[in-house]
Z-matrix of the N, CA and C atoms (Angstrom, degrees):
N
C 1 1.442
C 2 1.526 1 107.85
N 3 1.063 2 126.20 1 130.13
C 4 1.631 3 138.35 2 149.47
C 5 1.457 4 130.99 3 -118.61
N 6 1.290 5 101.18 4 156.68
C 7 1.618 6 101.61 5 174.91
C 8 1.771 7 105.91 6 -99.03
N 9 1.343 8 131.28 7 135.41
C 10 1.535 9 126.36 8 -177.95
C 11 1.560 10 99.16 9 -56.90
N 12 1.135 11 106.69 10 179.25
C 13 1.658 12 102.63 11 157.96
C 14 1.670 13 95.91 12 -152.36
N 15 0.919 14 124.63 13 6.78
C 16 1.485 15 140.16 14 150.87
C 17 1.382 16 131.96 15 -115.23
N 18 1.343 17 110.15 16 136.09
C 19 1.876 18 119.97 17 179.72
C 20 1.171 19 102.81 18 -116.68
N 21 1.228 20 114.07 19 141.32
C 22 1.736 21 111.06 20 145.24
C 23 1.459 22 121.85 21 -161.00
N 24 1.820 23 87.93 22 137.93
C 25 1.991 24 96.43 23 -174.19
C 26 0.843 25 91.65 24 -69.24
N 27 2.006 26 89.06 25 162.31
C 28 1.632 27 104.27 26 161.57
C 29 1.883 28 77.71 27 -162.74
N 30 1.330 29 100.25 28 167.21
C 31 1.372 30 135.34 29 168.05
C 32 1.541 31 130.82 30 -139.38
N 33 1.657 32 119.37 31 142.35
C 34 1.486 33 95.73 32 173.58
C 35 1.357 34 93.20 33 -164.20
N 36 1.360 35 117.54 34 172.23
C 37 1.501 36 126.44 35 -175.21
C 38 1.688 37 112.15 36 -140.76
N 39 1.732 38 105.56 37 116.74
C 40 1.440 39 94.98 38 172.53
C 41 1.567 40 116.23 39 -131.03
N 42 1.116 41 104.50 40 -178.31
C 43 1.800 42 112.53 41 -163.57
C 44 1.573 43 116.91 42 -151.87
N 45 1.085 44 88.25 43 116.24
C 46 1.739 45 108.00 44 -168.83
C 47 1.462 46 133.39 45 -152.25
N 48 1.272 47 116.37 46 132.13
C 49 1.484 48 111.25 47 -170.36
C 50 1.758 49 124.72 48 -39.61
N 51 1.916 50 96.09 49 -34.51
C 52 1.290 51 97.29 50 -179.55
C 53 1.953 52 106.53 51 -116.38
N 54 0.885 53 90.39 52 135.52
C 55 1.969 54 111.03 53 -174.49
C 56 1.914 55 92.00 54 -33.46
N 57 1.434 56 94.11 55 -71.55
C 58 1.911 57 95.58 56 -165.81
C 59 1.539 58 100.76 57 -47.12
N 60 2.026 59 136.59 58 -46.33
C 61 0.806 60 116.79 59 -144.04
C 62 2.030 61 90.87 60 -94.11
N 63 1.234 62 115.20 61 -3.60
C 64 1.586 63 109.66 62 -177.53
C 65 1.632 64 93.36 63 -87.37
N 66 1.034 65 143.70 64 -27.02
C 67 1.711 66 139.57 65 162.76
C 68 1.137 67 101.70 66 -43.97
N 69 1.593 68 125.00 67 -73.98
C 70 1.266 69 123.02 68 -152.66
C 71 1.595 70 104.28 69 -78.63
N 72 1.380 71 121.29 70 4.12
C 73 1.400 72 112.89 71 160.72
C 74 1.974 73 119.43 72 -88.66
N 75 1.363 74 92.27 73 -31.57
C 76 1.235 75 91.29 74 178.04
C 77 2.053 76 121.16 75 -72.70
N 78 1.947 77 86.68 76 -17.24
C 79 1.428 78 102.35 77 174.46
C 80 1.632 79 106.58 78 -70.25
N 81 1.215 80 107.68 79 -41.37
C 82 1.994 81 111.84 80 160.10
C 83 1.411 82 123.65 81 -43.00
N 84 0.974 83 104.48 82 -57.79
C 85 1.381 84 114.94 83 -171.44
C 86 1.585 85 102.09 84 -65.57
N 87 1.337 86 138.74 85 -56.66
C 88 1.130 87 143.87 86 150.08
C 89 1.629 88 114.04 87 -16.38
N 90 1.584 89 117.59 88 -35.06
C 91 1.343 90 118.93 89 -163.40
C 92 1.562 91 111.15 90 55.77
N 93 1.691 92 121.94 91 43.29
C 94 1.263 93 97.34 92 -175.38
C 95 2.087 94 81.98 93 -129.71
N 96 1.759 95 123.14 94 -1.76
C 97 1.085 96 107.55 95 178.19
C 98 1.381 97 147.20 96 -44.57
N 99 1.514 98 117.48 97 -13.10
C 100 1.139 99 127.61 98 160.32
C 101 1.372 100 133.84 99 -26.38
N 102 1.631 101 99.27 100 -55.47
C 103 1.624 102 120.19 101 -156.90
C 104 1.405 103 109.38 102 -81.73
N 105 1.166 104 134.40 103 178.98
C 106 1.238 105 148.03 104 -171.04
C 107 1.442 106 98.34 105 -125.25
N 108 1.462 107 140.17 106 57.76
C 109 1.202 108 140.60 107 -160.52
C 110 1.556 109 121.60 108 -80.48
N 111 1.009 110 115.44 109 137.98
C 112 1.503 111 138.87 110 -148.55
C 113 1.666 112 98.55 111 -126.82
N 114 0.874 113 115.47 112 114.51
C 115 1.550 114 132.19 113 -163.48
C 116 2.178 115 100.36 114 -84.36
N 117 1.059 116 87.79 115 131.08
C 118 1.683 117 97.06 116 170.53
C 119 1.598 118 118.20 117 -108.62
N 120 1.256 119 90.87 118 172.87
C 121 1.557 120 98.33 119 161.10
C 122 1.531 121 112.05 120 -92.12
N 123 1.105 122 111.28 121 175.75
C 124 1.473 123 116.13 122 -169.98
C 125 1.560 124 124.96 123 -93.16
N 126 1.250 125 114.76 124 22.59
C 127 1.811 126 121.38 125 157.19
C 128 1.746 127 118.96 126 -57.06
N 129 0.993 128 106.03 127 113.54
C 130 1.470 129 131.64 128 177.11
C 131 2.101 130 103.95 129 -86.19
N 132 1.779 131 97.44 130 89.93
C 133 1.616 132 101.69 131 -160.73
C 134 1.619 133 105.79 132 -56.68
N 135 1.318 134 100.89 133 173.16
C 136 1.803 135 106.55 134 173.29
C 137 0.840 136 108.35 135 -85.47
N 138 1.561 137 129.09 136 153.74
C 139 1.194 138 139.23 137 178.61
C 140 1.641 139 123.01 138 36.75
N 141 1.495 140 81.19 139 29.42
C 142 2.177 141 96.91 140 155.87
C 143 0.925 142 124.38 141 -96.75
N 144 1.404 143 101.44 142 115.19
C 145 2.052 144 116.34 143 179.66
C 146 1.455 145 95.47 144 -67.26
N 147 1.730 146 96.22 145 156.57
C 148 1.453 147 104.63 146 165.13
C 149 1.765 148 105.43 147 -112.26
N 150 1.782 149 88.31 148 138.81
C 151 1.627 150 89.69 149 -174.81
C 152 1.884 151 96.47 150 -106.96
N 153 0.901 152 75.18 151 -163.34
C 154 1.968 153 97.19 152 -169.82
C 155 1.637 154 119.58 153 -132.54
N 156 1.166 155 122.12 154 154.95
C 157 1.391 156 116.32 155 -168.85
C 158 1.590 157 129.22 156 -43.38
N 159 1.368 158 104.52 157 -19.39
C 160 1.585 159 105.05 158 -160.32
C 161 1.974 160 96.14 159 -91.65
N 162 1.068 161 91.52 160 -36.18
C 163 1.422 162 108.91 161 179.30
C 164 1.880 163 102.77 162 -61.85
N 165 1.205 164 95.07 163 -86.76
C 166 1.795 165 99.23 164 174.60
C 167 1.691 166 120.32 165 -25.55
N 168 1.642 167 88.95 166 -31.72
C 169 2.044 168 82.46 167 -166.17
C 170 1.813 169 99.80 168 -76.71
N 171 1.416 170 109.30 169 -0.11
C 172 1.530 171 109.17 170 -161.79
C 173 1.538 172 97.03 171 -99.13
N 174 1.244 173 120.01 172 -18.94
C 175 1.793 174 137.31 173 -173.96
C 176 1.446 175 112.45 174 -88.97
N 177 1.355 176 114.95 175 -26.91
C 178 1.678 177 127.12 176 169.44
C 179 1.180 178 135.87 177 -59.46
N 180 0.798 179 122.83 178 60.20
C 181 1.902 180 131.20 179 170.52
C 182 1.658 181 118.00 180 -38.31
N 183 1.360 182 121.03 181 113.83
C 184 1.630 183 103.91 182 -175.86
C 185 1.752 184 84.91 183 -78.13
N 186 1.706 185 95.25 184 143.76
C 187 1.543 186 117.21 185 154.05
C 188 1.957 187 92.30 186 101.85
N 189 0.924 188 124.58 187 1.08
C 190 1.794 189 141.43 188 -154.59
C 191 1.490 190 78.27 189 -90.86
N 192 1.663 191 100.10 190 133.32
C 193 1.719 192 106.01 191 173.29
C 194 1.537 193 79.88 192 -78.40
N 195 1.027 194 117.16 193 150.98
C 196 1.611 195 136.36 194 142.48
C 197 1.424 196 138.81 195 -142.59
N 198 1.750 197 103.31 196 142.53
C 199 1.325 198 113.52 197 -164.87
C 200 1.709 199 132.41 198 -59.79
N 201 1.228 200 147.08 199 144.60
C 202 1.231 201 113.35 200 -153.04
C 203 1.572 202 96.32 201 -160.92
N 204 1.355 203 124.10 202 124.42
C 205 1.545 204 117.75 203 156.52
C 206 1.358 205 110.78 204 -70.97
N 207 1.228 206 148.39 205 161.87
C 208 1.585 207 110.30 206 162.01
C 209 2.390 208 77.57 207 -150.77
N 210 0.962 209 87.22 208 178.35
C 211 1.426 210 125.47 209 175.94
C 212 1.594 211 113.27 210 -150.55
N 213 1.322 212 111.42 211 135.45
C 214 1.748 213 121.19 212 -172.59
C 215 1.344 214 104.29 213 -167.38
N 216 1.576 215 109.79 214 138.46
C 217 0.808 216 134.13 215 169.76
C 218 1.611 217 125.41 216 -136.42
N 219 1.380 218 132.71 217 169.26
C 220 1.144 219 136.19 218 -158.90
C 221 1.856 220 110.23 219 -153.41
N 222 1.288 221 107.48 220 153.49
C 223 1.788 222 104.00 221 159.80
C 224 1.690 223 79.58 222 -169.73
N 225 1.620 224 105.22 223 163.18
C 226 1.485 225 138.94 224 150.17
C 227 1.387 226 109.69 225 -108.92
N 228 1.469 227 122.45 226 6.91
C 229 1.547 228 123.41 227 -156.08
C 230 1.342 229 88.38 228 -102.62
N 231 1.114 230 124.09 229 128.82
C 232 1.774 231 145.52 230 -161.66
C 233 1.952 232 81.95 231 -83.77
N 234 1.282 233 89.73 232 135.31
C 235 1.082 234 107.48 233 174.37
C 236 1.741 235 141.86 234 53.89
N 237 1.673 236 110.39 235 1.71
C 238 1.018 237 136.70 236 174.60
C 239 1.924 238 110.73 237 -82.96
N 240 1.739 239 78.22 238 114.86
C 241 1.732 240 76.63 239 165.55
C 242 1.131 241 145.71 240 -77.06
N 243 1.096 242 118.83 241 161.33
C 244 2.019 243 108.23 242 -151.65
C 245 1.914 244 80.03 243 -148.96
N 246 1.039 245 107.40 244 147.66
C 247 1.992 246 128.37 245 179.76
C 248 1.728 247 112.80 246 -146.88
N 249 1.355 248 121.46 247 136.75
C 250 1.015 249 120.49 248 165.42
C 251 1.357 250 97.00 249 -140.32
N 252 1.796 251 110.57 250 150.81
C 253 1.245 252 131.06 251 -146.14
C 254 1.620 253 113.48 252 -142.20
N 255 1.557 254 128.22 253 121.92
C 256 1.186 255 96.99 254 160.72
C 257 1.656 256 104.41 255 -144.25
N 258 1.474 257 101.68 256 114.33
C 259 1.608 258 114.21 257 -175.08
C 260 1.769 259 103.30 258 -58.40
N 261 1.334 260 105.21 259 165.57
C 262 1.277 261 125.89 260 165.91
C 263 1.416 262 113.14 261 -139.95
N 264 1.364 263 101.78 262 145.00
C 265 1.315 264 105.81 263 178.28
C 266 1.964 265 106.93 264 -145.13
N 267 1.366 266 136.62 265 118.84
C 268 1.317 267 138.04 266 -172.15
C 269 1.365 268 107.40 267 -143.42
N 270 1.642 269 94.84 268 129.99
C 271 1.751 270 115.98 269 -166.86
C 272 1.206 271 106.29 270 -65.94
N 273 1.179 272 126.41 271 167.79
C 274 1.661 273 106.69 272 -173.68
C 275 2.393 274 96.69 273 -101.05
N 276 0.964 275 103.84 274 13.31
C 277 1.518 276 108.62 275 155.33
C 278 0.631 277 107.65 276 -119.61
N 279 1.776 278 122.64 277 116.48
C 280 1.265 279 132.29 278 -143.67
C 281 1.586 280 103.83 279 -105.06
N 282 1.547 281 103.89 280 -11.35
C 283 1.327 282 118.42 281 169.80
C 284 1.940 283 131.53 282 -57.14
N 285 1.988 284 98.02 283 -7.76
C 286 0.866 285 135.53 284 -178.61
C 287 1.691 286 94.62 285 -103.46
N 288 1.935 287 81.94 286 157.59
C 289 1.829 288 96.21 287 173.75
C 290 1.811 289 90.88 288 -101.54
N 291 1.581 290 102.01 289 166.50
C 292 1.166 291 132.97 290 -175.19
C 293 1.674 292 110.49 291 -120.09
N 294 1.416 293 104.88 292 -165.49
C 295 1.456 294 99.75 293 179.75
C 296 1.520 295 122.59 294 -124.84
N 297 0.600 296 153.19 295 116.66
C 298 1.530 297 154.65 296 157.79
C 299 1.890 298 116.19 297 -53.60
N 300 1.077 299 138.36 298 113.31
C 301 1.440 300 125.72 299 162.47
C 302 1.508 301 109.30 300 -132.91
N 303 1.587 302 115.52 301 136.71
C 304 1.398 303 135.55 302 149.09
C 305 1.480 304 133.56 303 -58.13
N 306 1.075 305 112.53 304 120.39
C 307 1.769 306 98.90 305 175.66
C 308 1.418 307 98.45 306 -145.07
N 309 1.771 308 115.07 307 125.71
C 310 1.386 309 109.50 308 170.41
C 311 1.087 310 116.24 309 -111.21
N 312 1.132 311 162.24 310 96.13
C 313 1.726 312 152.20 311 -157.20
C 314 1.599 313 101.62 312 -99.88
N 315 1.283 314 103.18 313 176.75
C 316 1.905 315 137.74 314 162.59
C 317 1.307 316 85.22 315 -102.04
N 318 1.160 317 101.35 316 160.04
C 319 1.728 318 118.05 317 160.02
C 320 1.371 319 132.58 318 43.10
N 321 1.563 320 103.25 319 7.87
C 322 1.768 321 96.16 320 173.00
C 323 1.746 322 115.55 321 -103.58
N 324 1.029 323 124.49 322 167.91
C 325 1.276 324 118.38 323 166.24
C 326 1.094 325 121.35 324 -87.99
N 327 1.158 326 113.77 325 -175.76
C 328 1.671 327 121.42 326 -178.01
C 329 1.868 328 110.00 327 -58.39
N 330 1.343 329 103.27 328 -55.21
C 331 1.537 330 111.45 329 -175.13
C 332 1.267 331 111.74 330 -50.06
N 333 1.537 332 107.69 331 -50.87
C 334 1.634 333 127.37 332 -167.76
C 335 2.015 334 101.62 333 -66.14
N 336 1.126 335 107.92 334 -73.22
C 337 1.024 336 100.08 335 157.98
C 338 1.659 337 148.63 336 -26.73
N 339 1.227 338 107.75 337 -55.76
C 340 1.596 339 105.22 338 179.08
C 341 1.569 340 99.93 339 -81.75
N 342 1.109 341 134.57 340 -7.27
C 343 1.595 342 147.53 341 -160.73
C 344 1.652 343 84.97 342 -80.96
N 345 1.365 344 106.46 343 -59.80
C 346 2.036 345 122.10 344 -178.10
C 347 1.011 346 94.39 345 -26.47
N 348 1.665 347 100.26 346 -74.28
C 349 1.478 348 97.22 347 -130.05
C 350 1.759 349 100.60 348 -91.68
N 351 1.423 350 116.98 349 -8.82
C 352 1.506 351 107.38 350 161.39
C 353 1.567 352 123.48 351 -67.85
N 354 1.444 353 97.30 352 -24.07
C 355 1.341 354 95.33 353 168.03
C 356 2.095 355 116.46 354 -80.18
N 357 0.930 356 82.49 355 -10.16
C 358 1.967 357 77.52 356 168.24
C 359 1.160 358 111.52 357 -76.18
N 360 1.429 359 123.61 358 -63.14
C 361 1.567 360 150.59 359 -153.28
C 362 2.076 361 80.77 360 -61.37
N 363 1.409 362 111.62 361 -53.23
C 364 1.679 363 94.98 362 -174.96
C 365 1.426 364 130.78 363 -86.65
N 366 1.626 365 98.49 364 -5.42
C 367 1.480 366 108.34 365 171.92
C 368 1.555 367 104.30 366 -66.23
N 369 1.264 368 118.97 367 -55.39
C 370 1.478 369 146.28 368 173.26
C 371 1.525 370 102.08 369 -7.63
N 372 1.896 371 86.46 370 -74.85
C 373 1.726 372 98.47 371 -171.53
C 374 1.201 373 120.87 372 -78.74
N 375 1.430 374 119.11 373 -36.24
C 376 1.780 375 115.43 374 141.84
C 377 1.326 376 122.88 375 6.12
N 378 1.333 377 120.49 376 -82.33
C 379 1.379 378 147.16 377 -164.90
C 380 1.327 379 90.45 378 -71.64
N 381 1.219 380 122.45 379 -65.40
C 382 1.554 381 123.03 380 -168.18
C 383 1.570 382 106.68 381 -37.73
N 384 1.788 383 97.88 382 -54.26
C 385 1.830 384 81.21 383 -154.96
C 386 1.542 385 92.91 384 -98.12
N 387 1.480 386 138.36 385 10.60
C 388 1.334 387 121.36 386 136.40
C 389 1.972 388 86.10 387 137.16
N 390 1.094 389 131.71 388 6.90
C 391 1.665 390 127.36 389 -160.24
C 392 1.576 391 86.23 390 -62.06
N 393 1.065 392 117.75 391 164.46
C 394 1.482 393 154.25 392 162.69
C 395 1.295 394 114.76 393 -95.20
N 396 1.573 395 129.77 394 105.14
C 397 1.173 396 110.17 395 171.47
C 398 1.639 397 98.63 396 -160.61
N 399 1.689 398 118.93 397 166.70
C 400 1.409 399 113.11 398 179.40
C 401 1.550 400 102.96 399 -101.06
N 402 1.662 401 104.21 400 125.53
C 403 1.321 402 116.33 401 164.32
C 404 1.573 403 143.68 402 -44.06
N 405 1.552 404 95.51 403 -22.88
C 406 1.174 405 124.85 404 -176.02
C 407 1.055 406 102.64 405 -55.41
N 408 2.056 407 115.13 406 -61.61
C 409 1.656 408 136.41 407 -133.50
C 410 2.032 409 67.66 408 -67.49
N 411 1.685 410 79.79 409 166.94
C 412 1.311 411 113.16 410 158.30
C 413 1.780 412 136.99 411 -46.73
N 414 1.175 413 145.54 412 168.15
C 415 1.204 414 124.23 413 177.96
C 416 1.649 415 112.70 414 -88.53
N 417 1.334 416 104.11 415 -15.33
C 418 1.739 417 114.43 416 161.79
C 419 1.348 418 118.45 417 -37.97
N 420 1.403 419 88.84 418 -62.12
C 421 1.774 420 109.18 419 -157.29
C 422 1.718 421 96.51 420 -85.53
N 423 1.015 422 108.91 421 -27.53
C 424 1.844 423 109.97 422 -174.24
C 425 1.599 424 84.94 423 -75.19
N 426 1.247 425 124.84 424 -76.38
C 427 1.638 426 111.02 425 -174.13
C 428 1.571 427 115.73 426 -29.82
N 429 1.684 428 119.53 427 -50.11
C 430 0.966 429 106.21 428 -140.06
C 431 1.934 430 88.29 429 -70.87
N 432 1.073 431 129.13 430 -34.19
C 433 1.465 432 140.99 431 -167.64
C 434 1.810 433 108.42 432 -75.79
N 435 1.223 434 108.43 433 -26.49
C 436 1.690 435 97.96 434 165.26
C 437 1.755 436 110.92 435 -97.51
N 438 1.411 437 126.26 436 3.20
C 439 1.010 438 132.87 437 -169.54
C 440 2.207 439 92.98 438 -97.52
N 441 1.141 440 112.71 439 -71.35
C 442 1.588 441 124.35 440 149.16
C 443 1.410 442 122.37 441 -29.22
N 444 1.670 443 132.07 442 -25.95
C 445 1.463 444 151.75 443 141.78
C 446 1.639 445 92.15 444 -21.85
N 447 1.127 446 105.31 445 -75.83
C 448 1.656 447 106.40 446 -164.75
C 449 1.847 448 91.95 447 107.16
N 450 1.094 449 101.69 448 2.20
C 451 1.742 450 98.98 449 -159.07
C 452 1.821 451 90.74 450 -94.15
N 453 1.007 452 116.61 451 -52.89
C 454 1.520 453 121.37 452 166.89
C 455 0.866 454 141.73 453 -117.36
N 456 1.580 455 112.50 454 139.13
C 457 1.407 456 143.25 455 -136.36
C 458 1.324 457 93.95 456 -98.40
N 459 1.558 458 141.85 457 -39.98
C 460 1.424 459 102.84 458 -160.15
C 461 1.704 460 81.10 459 -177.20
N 462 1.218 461 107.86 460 142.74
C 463 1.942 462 109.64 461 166.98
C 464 1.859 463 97.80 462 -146.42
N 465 1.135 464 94.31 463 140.71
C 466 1.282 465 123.74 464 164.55
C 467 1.435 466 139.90 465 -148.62
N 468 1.422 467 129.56 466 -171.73
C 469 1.271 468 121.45 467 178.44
C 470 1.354 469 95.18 468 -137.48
N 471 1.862 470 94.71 469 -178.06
C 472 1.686 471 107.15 470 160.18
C 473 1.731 472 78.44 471 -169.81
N 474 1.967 473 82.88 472 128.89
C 475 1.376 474 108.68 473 -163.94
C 476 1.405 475 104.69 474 -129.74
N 477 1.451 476 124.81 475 134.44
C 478 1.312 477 136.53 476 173.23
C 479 1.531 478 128.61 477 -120.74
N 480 1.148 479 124.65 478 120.32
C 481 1.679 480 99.80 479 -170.26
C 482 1.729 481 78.77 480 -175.28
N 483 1.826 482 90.96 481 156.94
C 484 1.629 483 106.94 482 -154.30
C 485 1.650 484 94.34 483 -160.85
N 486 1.083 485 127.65 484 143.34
C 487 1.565 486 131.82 485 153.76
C 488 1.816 487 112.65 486 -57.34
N 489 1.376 488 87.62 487 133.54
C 490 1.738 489 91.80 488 164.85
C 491 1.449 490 110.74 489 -63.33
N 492 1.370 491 106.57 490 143.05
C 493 1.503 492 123.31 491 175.60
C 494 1.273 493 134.38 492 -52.54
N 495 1.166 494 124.93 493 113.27
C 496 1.320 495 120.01 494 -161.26
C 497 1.877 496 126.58 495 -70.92
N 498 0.799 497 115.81 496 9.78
C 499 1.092 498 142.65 497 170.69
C 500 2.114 499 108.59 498 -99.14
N 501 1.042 500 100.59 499 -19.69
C 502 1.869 501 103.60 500 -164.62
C 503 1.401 502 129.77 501 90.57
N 504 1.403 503 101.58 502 2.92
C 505 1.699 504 105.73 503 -174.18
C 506 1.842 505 94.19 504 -63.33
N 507 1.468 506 103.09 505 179.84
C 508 1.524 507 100.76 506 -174.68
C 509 1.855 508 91.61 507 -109.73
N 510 1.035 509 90.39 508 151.95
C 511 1.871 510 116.52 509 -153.77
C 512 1.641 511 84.54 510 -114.14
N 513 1.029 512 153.05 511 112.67
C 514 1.738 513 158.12 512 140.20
C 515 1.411 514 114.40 513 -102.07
N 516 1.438 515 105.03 514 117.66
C 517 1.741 516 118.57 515 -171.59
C 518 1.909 517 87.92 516 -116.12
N 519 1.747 518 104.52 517 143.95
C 520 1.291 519 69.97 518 -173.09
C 521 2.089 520 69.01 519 -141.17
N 522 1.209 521 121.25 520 -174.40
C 523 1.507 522 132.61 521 -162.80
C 524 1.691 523 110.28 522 -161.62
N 525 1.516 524 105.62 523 115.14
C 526 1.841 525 91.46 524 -153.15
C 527 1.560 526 74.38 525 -141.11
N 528 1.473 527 106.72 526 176.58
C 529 1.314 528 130.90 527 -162.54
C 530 1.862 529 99.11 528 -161.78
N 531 1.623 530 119.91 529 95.10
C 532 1.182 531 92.39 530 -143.71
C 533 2.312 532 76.35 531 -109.45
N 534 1.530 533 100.68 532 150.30
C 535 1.533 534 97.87 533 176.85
C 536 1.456 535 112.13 534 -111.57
N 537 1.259 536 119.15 535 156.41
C 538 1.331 537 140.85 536 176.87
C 539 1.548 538 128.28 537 -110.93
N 540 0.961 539 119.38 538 123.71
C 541 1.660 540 117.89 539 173.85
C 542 1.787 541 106.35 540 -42.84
C-alpha cells in the first residue's frame, strides 16, 4: 500500500474507426499510453504536489501498473457532443485529503461541464470538513462561501470534450488525474 505524493492532469481526444483503437489514441494524446492504468476512487492524497507534463513524462515507466482517476467518454454519433471532466478540490491543510470527481456528459460544453464536476469534487470536501452551506444556491455562490471557509484552498478542473465525427468514426475524450508514489 502507498499514499502518491504526486498528481498529474492530463486530457486528450481520439478518433477511430474502432472504439478500443480511438481510446488508446485519445490515451496518446493524453501522453499517458504507456501505463497499464488502474482506475481509483476519487481521494485527492495529503500532501500531493501537482506536477506538470515535463515532469510526469520522466515518472512513466512503459508496462508500469499505474494509478488513475480517469473520466471517459465515447460516441460514433456524428456530431454529438461528448465531455469528460475531472474536478479538484484541496483543503488548504494540505496535511488533509481532498477530493477528486469524474463527470462525463452528452451535450454539455467544456465550461458547463468542468463547472459540474468541480463543483462535486468541492461539495465532497465541504461536507467532509464540516462548511455550512445551501445546496440549492448556485455553484458561484457555493464556491464563493467554501472558498471564504478558510477550509479550501483551491478547486479546479481539466476538461475534455469534442463533437462526434462526422463521418461516424468513434470520437473518445477522456480526463485523468494520473498519481505517483
Amino acid at each position: 500500500m502507498f499514499v502518491p505524493t504526486k498528481v498529474f492532469f492530463t486530457k486528450g481526444v481520439g478518433r477511430h474507426r474502432d472504439y478500443l483503437q480511438s481510446f488508446e489514441l485519445a490515451l496518446r494524446d493524453a501522453k499517458i499510453e504507456i501505463c497499464n492504468l488502474v482506475t481509483v476512487s476519487s481521494i485527492y492524497p495529503p500532501n500531493c504536489k501537482r506536477i506538470y507534463v515535463a515532469e510526469a513524462q520522466k515518472l512513466l515507466i512503459p508496462g508500469s501498473v499505474t494509478f488513475s482517476v480517469m473520466a471517459r467518454n465515447a460516441t460514433n454519433e456524428p456530431n454529438r457532443l461528448i465531455a469528460a471532466s475531472i474536478g479538484v478540490a484541496q483543503p488548504s491543510d494540505i496535511t488533509q485529503y481532498g477530493y477528486l470527481s469524474e463527470h462525463h456528459p452528452y451535450g454539455e460544453p467544456d465550461s458547463k461541464c468542468g463547472e459540474y464536476a468541480e463543483d462535486l469534487a468541492a461539495t465532497m470536501l465541504a461536507t467532509t470538513l464540516g462548511i455550512e452551506f445551501n445546496p440549492d444556491t448556485n455553484w458561484d455562490e457555493r464556491e464563493q462561501v467554501f472558498k471564504t471557509s478558510g477550509k479550501i484552498w483551491k478547486t479546479f478542473n481539466i476538461t475534455q470534450s469534442a463533437e462526434g465525427d462526422k463521418n461516424g468514426l468513434w470520437t473518445t475524450v477522456i480526463a485523468s488525474a494520473i498519481l505517483f508514489p
